[in-house]
N, C-alpha and C positions, 0 to 999 in steps of 0.2 A: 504493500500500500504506500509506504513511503514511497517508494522508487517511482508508482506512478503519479501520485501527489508532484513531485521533485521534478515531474518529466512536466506536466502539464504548466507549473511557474514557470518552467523556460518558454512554451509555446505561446500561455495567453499574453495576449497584448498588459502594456503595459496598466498599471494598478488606476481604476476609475478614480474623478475624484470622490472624496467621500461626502458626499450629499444623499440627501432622502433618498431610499429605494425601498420600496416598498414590497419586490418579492423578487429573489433571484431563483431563476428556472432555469437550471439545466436540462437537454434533452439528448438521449441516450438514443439513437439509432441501430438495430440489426441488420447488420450487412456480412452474415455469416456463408456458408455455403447451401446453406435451403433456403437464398435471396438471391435469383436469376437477374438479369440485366435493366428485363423488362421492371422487376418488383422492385431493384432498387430506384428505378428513377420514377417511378411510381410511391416510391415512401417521400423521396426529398420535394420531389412536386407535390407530394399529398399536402406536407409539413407548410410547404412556401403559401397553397393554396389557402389551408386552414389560417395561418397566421397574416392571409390579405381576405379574408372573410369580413364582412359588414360588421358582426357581432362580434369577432376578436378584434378589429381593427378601432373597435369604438371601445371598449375597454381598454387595450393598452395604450390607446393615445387621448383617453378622459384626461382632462386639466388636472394637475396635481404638481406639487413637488418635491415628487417622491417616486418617481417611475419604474417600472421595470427593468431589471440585467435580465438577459436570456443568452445560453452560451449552447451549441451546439455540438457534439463529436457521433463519431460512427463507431462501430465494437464488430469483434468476429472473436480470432485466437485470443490466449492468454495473454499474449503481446503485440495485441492489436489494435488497438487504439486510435484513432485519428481527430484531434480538435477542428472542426470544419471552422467554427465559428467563435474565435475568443470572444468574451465576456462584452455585449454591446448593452449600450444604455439605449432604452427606446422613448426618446425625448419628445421626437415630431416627426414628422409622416417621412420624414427625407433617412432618417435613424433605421426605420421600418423600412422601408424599399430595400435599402442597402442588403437589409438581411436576407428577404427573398430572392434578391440579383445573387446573392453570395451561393445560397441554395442551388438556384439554376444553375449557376455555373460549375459546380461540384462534377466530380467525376470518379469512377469507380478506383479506388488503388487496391494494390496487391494484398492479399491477406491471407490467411488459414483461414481453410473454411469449417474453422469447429464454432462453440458454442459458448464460448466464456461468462456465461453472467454475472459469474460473482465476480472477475478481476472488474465487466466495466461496471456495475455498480459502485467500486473501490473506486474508482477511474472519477465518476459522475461525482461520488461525495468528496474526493481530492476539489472539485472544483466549486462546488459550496464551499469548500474552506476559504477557499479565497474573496469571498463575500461576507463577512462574518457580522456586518453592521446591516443587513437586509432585514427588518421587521419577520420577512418569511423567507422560508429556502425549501424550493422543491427540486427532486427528481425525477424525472418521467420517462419509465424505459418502455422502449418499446422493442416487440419479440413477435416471433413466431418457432419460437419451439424450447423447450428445457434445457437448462446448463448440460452441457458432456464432457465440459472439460477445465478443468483451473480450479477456483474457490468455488466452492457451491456457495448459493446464498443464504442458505441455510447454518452455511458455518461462519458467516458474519454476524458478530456478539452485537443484541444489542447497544452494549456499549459504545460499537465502533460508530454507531449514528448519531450524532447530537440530537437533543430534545425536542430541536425548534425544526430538526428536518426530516419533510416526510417524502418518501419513496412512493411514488404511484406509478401505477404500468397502463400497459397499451396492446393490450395480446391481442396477435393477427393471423386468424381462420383462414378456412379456406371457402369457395362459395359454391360447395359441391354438399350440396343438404345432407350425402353419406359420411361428411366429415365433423358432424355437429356430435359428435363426442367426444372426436379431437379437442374441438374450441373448449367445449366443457372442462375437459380432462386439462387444460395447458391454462385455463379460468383460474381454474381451484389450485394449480401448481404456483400460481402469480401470486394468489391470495395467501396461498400460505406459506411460502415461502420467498416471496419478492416484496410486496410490499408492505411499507412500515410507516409510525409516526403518524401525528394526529388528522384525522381524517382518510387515512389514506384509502385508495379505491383502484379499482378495474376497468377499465374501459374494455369494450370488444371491437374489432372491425372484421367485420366478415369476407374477408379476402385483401388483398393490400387494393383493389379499385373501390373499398370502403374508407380507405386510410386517409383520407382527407375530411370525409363525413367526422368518423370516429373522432380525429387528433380535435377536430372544429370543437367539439362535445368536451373533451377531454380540455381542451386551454380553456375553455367557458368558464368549467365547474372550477377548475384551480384557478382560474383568475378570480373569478365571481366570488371566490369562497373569503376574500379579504377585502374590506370596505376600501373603495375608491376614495379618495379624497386626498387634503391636506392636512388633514388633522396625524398625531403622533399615535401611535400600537396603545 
């Protein structure tokens, strides 16, 4: 965890200033080996689509000040990792475009195609360390199938999560009605095993051509879940 804690300070851009921020969201990407070509630009378009939606786009840019960080990376192997997006403030609409152009233009790099969830959870909460003044700090993974190889998440203590950070997923079916026990089964394996901290929840998307609907559903509830405004936690 250190080492990828230690790998991530090199990569993000440099330290925001420290003014109001109101929630830092990191978001955890699968780009393992059961994520085709098609599905991955089908996840980073979903993400770009969902975060230029009417109702996320009027949430994260409501008057306040105290805005949102939202920091992106991709996950597969143990040691596979990739920050697409250090740590951006979403101040005004020009902050927000940025981030979608940054998406678009993203493109697949090399990896193992195994299944690491527990190191990029390790990975995702290295990077709420680096936000430690945010009122709120979430993580939001997103998957399409169970850890096979690294930390399982199951064997992350606890402890290793600070109090104020909650872990929510994003599990991605398939849209073949013969696989609706899969979703179930990979449901209850998120639930019990991935997410944590106050609040945390499950979103579904029924195949990655859902993954824009769902993530739209999914930034709502964790944006929505902390009063907008100017006022202090």
């Amino acid at each position: 965890m250190i080492r990828l804690a230690a790998l991530f300070w090199c990569l993000a851009a440099p330290a925001l200033a420290q003014t109001g921020c109101r929630q830092a969201l990191a978001l955890g990407l699968d780009v393992s080996g059961s994520v085709d070509a098609r599905e991955y630009r089908l996840q980073l378009d979903g993400l770009a689509a969902a975060l230029n939606s009417a109702p996320v786009r009027e949430v994260l840019l409501a008057p306040s000040n105290a805005p949102v960080r939202i920091a992106i990376f991709e996950w597969s192997g143990p040691h596979d990792q990739y920050l697409i997006l250090p740590w951006r403030e979403i101040t005004d609409e020009a902050a927000l475009i940025d981030v979608i152009a940054t998406l678009a233009s993203t493109t697949r790099r090399p990896a193992q195609p195994t299944t690491a969830l527990g190191p990029a959870i390790l990975t995702g909460l290295g990077l709420l360390e680096q936000q430690p003044t945010c009122w709120k700090r979430t993580l939001d993974m997103s998957g399409d199938g169970k850890a096979n190889t690294g930390t399982r998440p199951q064997d992350i203590p606890d402890g290793a999560i600070p109090s104020d950070v909650t872990i929510n997923g994003l599990v991605i079916g398939h849209d073949d009605p013969g696989h609706d026990l899969q979703i179930s089964e990979l449901s209850a394996y998120y639930q019990n095993y991935v997410v944590r901290g106050p609040q945390a929840f499950v979103e579904t998307a029924l195949g990655f051509e859902d993954y824009a609907a769902a993530m739209t559903r999914k930034l709502l509830r964790e944006l929505a879940s902390f009063a907008i405004g100017s006022a202090t936690p």
